[in-house]
C-alpha distance (Angstrom), angle and dihedral (degrees) to the residues before:
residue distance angle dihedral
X1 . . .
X2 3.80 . .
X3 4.15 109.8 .
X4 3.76 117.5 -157.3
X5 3.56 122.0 -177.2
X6 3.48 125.2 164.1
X7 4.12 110.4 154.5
X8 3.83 94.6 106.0
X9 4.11 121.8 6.0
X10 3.86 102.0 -7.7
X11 3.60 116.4 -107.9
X12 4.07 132.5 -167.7
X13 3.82 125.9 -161.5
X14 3.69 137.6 170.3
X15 3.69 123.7 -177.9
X16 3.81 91.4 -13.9
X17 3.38 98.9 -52.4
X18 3.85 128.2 112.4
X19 3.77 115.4 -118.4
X20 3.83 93.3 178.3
X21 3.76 88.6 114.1
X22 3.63 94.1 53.4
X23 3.63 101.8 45.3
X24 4.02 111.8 58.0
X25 3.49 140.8 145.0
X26 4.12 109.8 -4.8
X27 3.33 93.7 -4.1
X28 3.32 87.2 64.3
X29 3.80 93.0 42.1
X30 4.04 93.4 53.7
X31 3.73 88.9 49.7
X32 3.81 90.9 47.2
X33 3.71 93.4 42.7
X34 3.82 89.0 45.6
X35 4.13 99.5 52.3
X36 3.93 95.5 44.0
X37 3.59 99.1 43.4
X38 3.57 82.8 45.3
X39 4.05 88.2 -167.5
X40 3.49 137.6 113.6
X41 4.07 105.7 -97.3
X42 3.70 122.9 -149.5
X43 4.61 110.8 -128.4
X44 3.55 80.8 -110.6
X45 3.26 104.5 57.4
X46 4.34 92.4 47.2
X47 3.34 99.9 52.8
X48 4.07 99.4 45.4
X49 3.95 79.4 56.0
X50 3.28 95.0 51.0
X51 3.96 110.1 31.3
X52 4.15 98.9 16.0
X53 3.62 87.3 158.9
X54 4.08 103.1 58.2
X55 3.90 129.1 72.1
X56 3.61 102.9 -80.9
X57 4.07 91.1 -121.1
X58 3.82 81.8 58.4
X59 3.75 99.4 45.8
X60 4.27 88.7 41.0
X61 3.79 81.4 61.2
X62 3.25 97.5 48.5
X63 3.81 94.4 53.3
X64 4.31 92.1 44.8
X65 3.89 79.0 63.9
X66 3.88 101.1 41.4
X67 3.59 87.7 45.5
X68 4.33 93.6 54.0
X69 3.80 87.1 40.8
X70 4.20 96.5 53.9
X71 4.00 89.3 36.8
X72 3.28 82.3 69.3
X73 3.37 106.3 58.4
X74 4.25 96.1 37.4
X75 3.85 97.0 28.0
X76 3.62 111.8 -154.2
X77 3.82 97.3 -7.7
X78 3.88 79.5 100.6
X79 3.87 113.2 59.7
X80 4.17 123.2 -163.4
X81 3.67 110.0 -179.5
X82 3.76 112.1 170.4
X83 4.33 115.6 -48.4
X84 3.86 81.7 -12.2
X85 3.96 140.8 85.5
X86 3.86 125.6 -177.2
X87 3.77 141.4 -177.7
X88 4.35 105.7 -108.7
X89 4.01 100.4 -128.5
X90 3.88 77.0 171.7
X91 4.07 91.8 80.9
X92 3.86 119.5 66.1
X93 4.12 111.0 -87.0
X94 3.44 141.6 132.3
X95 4.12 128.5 -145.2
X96 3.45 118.2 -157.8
X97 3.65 93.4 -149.3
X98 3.88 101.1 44.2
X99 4.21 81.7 52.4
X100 3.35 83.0 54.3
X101 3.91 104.7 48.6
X102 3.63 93.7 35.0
X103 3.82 94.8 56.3
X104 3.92 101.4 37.5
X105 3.51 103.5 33.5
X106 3.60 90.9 77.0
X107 3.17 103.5 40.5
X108 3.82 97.1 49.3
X109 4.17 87.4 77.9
X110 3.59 96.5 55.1
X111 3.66 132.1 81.2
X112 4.56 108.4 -96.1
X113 3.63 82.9 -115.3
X114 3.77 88.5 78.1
X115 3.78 103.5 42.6
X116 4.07 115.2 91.7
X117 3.69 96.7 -116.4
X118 4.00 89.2 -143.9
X119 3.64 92.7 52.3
X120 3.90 87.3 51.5
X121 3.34 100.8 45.8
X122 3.81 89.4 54.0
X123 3.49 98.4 54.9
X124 3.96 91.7 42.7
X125 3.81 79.3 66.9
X126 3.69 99.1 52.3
X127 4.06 84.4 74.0
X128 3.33 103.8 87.7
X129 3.93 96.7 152.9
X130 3.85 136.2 -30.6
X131 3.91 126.8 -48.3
X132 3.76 106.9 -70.7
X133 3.94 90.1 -12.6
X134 3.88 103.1 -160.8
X135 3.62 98.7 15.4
X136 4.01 119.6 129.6
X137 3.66 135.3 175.7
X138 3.52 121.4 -169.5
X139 3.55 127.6 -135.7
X140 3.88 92.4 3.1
X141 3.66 98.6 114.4
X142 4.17 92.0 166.4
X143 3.84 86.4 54.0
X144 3.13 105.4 52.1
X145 4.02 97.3 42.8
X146 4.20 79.0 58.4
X147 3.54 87.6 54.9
X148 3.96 98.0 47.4
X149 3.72 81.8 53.9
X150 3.24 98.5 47.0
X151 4.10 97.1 48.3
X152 3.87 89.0 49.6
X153 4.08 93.2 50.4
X154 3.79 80.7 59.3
X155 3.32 110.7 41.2
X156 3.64 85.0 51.8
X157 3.99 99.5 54.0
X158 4.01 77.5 44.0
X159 3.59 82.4 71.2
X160 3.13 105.5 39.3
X161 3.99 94.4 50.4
X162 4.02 80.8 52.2
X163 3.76 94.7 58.3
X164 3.90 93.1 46.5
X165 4.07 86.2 55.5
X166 3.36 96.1 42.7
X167 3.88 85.1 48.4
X168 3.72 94.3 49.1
X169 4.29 93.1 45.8
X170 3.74 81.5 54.0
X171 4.05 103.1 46.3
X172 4.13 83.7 44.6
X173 3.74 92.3 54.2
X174 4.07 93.0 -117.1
X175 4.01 96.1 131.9
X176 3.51 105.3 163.7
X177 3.81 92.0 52.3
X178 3.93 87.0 49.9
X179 4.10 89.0 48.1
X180 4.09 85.7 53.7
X181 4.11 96.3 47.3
X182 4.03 90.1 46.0
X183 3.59 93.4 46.7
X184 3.52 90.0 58.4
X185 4.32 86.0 44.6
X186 3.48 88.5 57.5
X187 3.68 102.3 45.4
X188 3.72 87.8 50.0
X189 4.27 85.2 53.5
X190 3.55 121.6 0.7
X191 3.60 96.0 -176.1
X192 3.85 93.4 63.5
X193 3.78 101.4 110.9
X194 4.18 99.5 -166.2
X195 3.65 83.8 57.2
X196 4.15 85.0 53.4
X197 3.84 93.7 41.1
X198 4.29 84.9 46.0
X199 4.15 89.9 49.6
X200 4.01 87.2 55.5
X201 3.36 95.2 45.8
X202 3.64 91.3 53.0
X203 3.29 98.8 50.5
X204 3.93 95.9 45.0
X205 3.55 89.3 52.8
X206 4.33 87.7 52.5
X207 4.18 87.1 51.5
X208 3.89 93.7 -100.4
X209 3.16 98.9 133.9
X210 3.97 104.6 155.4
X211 4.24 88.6 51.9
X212 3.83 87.1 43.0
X213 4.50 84.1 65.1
X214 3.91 86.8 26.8
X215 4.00 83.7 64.7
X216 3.39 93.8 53.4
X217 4.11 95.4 55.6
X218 3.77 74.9 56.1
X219 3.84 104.1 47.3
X220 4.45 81.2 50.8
X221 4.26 88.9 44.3
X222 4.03 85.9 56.5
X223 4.02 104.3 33.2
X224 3.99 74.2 48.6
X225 3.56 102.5 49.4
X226 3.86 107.8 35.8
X227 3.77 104.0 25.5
X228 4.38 104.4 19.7
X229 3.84 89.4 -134.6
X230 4.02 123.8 122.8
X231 4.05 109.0 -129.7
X232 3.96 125.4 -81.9
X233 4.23 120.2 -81.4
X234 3.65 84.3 -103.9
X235 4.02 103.7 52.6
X236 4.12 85.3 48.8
X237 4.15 87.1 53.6
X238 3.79 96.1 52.5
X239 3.84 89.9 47.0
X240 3.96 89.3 50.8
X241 3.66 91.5 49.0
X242 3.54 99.4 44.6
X243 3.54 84.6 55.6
X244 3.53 111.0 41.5
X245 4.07 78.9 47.7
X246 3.65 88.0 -122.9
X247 4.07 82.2 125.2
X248 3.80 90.3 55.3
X249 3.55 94.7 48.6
X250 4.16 91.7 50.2
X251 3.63 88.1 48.4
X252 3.27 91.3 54.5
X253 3.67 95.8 51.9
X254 3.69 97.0 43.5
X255 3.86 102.0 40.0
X256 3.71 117.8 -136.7
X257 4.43 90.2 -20.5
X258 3.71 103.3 115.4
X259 3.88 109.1 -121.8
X260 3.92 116.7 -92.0
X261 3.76 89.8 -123.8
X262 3.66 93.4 58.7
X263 4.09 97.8 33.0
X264 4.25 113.6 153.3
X265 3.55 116.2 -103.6
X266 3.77 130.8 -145.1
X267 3.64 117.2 -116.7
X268 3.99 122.4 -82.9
X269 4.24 85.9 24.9
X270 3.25 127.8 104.8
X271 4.03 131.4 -166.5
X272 3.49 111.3 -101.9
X273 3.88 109.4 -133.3
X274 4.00 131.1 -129.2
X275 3.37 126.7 -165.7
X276 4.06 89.5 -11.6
X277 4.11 87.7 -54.7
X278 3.70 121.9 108.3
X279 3.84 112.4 -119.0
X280 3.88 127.0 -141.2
X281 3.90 103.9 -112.6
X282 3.88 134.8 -11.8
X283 4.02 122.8 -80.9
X284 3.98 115.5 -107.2
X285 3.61 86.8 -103.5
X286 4.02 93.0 57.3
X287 3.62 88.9 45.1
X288 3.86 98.3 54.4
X289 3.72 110.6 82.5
X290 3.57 114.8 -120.2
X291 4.23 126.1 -153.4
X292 3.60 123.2 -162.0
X293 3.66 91.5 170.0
X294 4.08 91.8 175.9
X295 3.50 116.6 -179.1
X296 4.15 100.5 -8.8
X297 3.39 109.7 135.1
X298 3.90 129.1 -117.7
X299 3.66 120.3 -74.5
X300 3.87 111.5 -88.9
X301 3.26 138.9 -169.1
X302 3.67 106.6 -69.5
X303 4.22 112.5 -157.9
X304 3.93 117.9 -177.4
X305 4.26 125.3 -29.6
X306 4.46 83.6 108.4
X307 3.77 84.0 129.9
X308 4.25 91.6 54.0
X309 4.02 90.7 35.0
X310 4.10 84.5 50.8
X311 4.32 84.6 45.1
X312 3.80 85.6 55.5
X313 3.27 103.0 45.0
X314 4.22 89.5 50.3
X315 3.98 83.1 49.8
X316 3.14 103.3 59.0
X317 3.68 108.5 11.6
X318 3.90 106.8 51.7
X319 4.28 92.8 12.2
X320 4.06 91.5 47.7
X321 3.94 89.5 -135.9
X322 3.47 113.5 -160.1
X323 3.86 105.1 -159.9
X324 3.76 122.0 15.6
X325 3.93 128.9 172.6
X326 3.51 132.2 -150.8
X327 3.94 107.2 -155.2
X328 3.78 135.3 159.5
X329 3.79 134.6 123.4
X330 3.79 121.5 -64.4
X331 3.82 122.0 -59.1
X332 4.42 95.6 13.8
X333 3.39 91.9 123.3
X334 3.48 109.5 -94.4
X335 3.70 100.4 148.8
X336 3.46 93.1 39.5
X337 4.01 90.4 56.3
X338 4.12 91.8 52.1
X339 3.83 88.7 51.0
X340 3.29 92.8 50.4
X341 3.82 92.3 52.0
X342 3.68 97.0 46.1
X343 3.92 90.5 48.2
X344 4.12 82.1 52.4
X345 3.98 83.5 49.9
X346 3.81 99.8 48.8
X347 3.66 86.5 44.0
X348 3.64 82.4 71.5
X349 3.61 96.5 177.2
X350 3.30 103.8 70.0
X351 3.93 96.3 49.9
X352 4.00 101.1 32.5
X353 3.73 91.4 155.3
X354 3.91 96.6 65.8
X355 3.68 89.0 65.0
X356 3.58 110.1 -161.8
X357 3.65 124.8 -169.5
X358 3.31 92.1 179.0
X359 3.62 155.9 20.3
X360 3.94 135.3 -145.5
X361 3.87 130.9 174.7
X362 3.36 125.3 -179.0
X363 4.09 128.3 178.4
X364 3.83 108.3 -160.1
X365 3.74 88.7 -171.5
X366 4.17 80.3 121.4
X367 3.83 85.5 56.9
X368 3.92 88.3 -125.7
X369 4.05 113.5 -170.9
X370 3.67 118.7 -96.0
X371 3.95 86.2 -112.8
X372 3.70 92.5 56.3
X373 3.61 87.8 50.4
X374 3.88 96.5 53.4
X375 3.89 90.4 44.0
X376 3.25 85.4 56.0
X377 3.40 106.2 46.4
X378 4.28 87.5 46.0
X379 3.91 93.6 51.8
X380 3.94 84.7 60.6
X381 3.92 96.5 36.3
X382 3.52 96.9 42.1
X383 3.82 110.4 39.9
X384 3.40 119.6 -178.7
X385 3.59 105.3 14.6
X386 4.30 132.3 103.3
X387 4.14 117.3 -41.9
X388 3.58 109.0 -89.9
X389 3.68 91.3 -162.1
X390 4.15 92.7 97.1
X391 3.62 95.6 33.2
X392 4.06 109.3 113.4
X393 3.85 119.7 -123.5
X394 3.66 98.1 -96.8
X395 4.11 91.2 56.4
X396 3.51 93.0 48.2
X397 4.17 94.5 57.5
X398 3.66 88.1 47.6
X399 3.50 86.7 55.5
X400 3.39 94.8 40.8
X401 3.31 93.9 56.4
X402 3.93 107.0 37.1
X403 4.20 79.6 65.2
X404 3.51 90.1 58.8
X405 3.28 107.4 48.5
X406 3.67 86.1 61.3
X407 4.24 100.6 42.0
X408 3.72 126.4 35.3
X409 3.61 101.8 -122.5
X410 4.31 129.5 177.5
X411 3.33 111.3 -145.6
X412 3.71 120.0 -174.3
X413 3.76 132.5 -164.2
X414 3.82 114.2 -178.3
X415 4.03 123.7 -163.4
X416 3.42 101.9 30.6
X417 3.95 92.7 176.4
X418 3.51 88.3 68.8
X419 3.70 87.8 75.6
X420 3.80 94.9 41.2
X421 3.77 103.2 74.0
X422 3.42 90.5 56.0
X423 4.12 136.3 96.4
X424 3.33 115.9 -61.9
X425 3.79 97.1 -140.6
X426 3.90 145.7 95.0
X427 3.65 125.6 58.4
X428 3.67 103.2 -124.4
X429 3.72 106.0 38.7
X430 4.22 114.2 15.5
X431 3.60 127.1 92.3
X432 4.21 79.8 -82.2
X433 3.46 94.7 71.6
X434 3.81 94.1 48.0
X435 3.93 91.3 50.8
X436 3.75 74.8 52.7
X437 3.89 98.3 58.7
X438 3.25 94.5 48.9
X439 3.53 103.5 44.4
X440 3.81 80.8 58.3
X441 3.94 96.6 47.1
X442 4.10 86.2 58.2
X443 3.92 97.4 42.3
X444 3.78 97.9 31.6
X445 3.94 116.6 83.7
X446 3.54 109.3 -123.4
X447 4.00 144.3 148.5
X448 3.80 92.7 -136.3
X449 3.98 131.0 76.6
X450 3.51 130.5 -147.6
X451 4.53 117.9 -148.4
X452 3.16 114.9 -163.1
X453 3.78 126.4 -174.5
X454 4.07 124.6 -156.9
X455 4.31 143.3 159.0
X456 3.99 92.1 -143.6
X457 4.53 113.4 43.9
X458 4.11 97.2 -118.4
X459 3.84 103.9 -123.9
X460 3.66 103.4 -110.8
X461 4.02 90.5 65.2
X462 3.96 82.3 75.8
X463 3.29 93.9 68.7
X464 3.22 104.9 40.3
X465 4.10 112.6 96.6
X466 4.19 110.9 -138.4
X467 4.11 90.8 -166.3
X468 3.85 95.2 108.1
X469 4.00 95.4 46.0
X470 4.12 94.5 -115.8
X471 4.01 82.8 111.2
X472 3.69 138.3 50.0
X473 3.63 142.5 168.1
X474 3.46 124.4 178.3
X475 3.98 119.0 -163.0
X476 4.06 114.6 -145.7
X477 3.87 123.5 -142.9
X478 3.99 128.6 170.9
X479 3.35 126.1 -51.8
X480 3.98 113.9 -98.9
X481 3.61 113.1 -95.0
X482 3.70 89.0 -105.4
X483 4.12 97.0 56.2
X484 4.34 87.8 41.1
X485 3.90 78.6 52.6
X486 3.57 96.0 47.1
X487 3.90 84.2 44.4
X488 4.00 102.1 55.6
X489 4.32 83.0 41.3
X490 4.11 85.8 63.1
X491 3.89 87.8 50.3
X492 3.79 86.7 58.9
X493 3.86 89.8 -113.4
X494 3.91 110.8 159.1
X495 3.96 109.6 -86.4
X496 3.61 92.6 -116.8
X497 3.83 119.3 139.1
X498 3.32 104.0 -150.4
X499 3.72 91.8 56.4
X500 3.15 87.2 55.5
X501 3.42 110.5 49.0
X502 3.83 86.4 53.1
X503 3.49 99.6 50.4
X504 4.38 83.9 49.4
X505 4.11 81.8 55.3
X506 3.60 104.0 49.2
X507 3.76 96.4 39.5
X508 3.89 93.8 42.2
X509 3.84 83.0 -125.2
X510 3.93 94.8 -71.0
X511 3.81 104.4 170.6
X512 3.98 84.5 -144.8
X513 3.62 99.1 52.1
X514 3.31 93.0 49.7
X515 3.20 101.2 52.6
X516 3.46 94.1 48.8
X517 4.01 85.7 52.6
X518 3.32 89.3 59.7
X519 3.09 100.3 49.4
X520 4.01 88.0 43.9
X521 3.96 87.1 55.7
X522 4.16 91.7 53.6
X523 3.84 86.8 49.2
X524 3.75 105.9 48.6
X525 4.17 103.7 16.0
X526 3.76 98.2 32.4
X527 3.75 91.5 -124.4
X528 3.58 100.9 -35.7
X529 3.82 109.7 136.4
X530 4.02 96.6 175.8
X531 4.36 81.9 56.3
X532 3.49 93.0 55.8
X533 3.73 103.8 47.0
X534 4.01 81.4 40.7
X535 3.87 92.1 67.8
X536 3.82 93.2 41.7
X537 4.29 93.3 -129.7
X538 3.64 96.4 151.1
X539 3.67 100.0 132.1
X540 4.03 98.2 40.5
X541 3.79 124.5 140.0
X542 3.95 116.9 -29.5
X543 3.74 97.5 -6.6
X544 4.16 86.7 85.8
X545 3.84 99.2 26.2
X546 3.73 96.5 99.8
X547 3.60 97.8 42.8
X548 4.40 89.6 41.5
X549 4.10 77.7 48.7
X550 3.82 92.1 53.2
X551 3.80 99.1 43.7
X552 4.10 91.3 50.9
X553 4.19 84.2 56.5
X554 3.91 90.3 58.9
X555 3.58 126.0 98.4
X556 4.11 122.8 -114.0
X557 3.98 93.0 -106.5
X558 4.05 87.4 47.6
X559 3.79 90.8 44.4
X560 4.16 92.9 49.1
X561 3.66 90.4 53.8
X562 3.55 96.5 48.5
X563 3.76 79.1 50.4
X564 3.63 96.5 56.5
X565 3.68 100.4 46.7
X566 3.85 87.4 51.7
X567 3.73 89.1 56.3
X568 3.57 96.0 44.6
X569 3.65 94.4 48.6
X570 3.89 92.1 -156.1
X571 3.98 141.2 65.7
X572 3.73 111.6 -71.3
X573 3.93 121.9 -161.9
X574 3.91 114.1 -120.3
X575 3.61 95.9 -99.3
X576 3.92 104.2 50.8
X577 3.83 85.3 40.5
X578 3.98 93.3 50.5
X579 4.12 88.1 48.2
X580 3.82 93.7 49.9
X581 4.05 85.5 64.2
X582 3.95 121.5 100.5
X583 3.57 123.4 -125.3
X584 3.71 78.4 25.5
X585 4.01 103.2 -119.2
X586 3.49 133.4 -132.3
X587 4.01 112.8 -86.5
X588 4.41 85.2 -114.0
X589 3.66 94.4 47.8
X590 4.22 83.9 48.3
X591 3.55 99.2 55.7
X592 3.91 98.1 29.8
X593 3.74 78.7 64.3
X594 3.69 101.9 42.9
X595 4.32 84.1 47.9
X596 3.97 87.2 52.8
X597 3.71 94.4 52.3
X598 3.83 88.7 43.9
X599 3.66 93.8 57.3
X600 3.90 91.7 44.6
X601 4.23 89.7 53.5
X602 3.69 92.5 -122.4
X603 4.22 93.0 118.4
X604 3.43 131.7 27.4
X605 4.05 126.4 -152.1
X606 3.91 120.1 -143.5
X607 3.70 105.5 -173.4
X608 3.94 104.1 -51.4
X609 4.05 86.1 -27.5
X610 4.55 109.5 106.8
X611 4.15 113.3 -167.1
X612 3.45 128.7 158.1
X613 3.75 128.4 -86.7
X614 3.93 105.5 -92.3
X615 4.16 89.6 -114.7
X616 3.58 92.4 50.6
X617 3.88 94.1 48.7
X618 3.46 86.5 50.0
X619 3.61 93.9 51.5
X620 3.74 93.6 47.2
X621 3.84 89.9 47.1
X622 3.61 90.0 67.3
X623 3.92 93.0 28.4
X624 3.78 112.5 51.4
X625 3.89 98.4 162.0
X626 3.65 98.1 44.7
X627 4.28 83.3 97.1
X628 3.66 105.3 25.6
X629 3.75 97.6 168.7
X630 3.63 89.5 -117.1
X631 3.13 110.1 66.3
């Protein structure tokens, strides 16, 4: 039997006998990727994760070898069958992390009362440090974000399987044990304020009354310290009751029953409040997950981006993300990506953890004000209660957020750029006020998350720091040349490679563009892919519009170095690129330039090195005058 374990220092054994030794670095890697994914995995897909910064023919290479080499040290516990290689859950083996998952997922989205405390406490004990704790790979960018991912998915059911102990030590009356288990909780996160509320309860419960309010100074110190918050409604109550000795008296009356003002909550939902006083569960209402899906468009075929649907889902599903942007050039697949990910959400089955109440999108495509947005978003949230319509913008984000610090809500606002090109002005409904909101969805604590998606990176995400998980943004390239493959196959386009692989070149694998080329080749060449790339029409009719429509906005320094990068046809340093320019410019107008095309995706900076975005060069490969420096 094959032995896998890889919470702590990753070890490998078969038949009893330690292949540690024999499987390093990405060997290692590919058999760790392999047995948690626990899918089959296209060529394509393996050796982006493990060489992302070599040709792909190079890196495919590279993983025929790897794979010969590792085969022959498992045998057939690694599988390759044709463009694809897969894990063999067929032979005996056991992974410490999939034991792990398997077990605790579930049970981390049901109440403690249902979770066989043996069972638990087993798998608590399976964590003996973080996913693949020492392990590095260098150069393997792809890899190792996979990895950061991974490690924070399971720190965070970690967590979770530590509140549900402490939970059940404290229903069955065995305090000190709970007091151990949630000192370890909060070591692990001091800032986690059930874990604070769960500490007081234990020790009120054991007669320690004094610590009980002592651990509330605490709870404040942390919630002070690492996130600049004051505690929930709820954590305040139980410290007023303990004290007042209203809590002792309830106890009292209802035995060992925890009273309802002070009833445990599962993680990611708050109590909502009454009359100022925190209630013991939600309504039926609350509970029943609402979709105002607006203008979001139908489902479509969705080819590729698993690994960045599978990033968002560990943002804000198991991490709780707060903010999170989609951004990327025109025609990446933004939209399509958020659709995907609120069809995973309303499919609530399959993601149970996120726990959405809730569900909000919004296109700004109409540039609507920020106020319209948050009266918007308030008429649906809070049904029932006062017209917003008069309210002033500061009212309506205390509103706003007031509701969701009691419901998990996703909000979604799609096309962000629309808003971008507008005035800068006002303080309740210009592009101000959104840098406002959110600003305030990152600092503000919350259970809710706002995704955004946008062509040009709005300012404020600059300055906004994603160490501590409350903010994300995820950049989108092309699809791989195996998902633009699988892509053109759905369009009926004849399964020949290379068609294919030329039709990934010229359109920098832009899932838009080549669709549209498809499309493009039914219209005018009945089909005929090898007619098509023949006549050398990539660029005709709409397939360019939107990037012809985003090179008109630029300025005249913006559009020279575009201009010059095309003509050079490689990276060029700042300085050689700055002296190419004519009048020469100022060194701020340069690089307040260069930073505008940055945040619209149109150049990318290696080091001191600036080239085009791979659509763009594409683009301007077929379409040399589109930037004469004249015009």
């Amino acid at each position: 039997m094959l032995t896998v374990s890889l919470l702590g220092t990753p070890s490998f054994q078969l038949k009893n006998q330690a292949l540690s030794y024999l499987i390093t670095g990405r060997s290692a890697a590919l058999l760790v990727y392999l047995a948690v994914t626990r899918q089959p995995q296209p060529r394509a897909r393996l050796a982006d994760l493990l060489w992302d910064d070599l040709a792909e023919q190079t890196a495919k290479t590279n993983l025929r070898y790897l794979l010969s080499n590792l085969r022959k040290v498992v045998g057939d516990y690694v599988v390759a069958q044709g463009d694809t290689v897969a894990f063999n859950q067929e032979l005996p083996h056991w992974v410490d992390v999939t034991a792990f998952t398997t077990y605790l997922t579930p049970s981390a989205s049901v109440r403690a009362e249902g979770c066989e405390p043996g069972i638990l406490a087993e798998l608590l004990k399976l964590y003996t440090g973080e996913f693949l704790a020492g392990f590095q790979l260098e150069e393997a960018l792809v890899f190792e974000n996979w990895m950061l991912a991974q490690r924070r998915h399971l720190h965070d059911l970690l967590v979770q399987g530590l509140q549900l102990r402490t939970h059940q030590h404290l229903t069955q009356g065995a305090y000190a044990e709970g007091l151990a288990i949630n000192h370890y909780l909060l070591t692990l996160e001091p800032w986690r304020e059930e874990a604070h509320r769960q500490r007081m309860l234990l020790l009120a419960y054991s007669g320690q009354r004094s610590a009980a309010l002592q651990q509330y100074t605490r709870c404040c110190q942390a919630l002070t310290e690492e996130l600049d918050v004051p505690p929930m409604p709820q954590t305040t109550t139980l410290y007023e009751q303990i004290k007042s000795g209203q809590w002792f008296a309830t106890h009292q009356a209802n035995g060992r029953h925890l009273p309802i003002a002070i009833a445990p909550f599962p993680e990611g939902v708050s109590a909502p409040r009454q009359n100022g006083v925190a209630m013991a569960s939600l309504s039926p209402s609350e509970m029943t997950p609402h979709f105002d899906l607006g203008a979001m468009p139908e489902a479509a075929h969705f080819y590729g981006r698993q690994a960045e649907l599978a990033t968002l889902h560990s943002w804000i599903g198991q991490e709780h993300s707060r903010l999170v942007a989609l951004l990327g050039l025109s025609g990446q697949g933004k939209t399509a990506l958020a659709t995907a990910f609120v069809h995973d959400v309303i499919e609530n089955e399959q993601h149970p953890a996120h726990g959405f109440t809730q569900v909000i999108w919004r296109s700004l495509q109409g540039a609507p004000s920020c106020t319209e947005i948050l009266q918007g978003w308030l008429q649906q949230l809070d049904v029932g209660r006062s017209d917003v319509r008069s309210l002033p913008f500061d009212e309506l984000v205390t509103r706003l957020f007031a509701i969701l610090q009691t419901r998990r809500c996703l909000l979604v606002l799609d096309g962000m750029e629309a808003l971008l090109a507008g005035p800068t002005v006002g303080n309740d409904g210009g592009t101000e006020a959104y840098a406002a909101l959110l600003r305030l969805f990152f600092q503000r604590r919350h259970r809710s998350c706002l995704l955004l998606t946008s062509q040009i990176r709005p300012a404020v995400l600059t300055q906004l720091d994603e160490r501590n998980g409350a903010f994300h943004c995820l950049e989108l390239s092309g699809l791989t040349l195996a998902d633009g493959a699988e892509l053109l196959a759905a369009h009926s386009l004849a399964s020949n490679p290379t068609i294919h692989q030329q039709l990934h070149q010229h359109y920098a694998g832009n899932p838009q563009w080549l669709s549209r080329a498809a499309n493009l080749i039914y219209e005018l060449f009945d089909g005929d892919g090898l007619a098509f790339l023949q006549e050398g029409l990539f660029f005709l009719g709409d397939i360019a519009a939107a990037m012809s429509q985003q090179l008109a906005q630029l300025s005249r320094i913006e559009r020279q170095v575009l201009y010059q990068l095309a003509q050079a046809d490689q990276p060029l340093a700042h300085q050689m690129l700055w002296a190419t320019l004519m009048p020469l410019p100022t060194k701020t107008v340069y690089f307040q330039a260069i930073q505008s095309l940055q945040r619209t995706f149109l150049i990318q900076q290696a080091d001191t090195q600036i080239k085009l975005a791979a659509p763009l060069a594409a683009y301007l490969a077929e379409n040399t005058l589109a930037l004469e420096a004249n015009e």
